[in-house]
C-alpha positions as CSV (number, residue, x, y, z in Angstrom):
1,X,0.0,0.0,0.0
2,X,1.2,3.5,-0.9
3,X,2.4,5.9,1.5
4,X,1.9,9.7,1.0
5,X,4.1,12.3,2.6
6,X,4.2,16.2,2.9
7,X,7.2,17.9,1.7
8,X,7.9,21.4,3.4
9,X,10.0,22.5,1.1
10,X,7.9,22.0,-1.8
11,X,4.7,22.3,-0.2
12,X,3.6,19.1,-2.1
13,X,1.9,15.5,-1.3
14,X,4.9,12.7,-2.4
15,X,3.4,9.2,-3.0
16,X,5.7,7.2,-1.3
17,X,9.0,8.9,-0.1
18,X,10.8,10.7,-3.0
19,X,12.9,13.7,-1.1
20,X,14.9,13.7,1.7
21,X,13.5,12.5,4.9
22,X,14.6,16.3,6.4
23,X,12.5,17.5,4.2
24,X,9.0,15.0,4.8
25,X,6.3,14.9,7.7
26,X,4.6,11.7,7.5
27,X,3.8,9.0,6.2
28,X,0.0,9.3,6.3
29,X,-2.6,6.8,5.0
30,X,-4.4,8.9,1.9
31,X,-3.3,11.9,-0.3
32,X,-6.2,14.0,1.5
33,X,-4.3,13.2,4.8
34,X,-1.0,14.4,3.9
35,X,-2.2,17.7,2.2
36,X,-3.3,18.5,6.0
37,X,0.1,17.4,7.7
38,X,1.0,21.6,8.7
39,X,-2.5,22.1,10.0
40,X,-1.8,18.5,12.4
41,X,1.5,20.1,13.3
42,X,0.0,23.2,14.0
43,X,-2.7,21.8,16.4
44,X,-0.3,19.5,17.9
45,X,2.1,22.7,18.7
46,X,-1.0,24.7,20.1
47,X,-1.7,21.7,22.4
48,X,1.7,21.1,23.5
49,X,2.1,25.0,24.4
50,X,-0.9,24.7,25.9
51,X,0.2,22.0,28.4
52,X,3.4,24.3,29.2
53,X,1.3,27.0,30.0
54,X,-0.5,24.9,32.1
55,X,2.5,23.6,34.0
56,X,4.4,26.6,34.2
57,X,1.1,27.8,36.0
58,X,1.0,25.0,38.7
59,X,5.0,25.9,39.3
């Protein structure tokens, strides 16, 4: 089964891993998937600063 992947320096969807791995964020599952991987990172980042904010607090 295929594997796509998000390049960040193109700011394209690879089908199976064709750059660098530096330059990929993946794999995901579907094409759909992968075209979404900076707005996963971008949650994931807002959640994670959002637990530090919330443990810096209880310090």
């Amino acid at each position: 089964m295929a594997q796509y992947w998000y390049n960040v320096e193109t700011h394209e969807v690879e089908k199976d891993a064709q750059s660098g791995w530096k330059s990929l964020i993946g794999p995901y599952e579907t094409h759909a998937e992968a075209e979404q991987a900076l707005a996963k990172v971008r949650e994931r980042n807002e959640a994670a600063d959002a637990l530090d904010a919330a443990d810096d607090e209880d310090a």
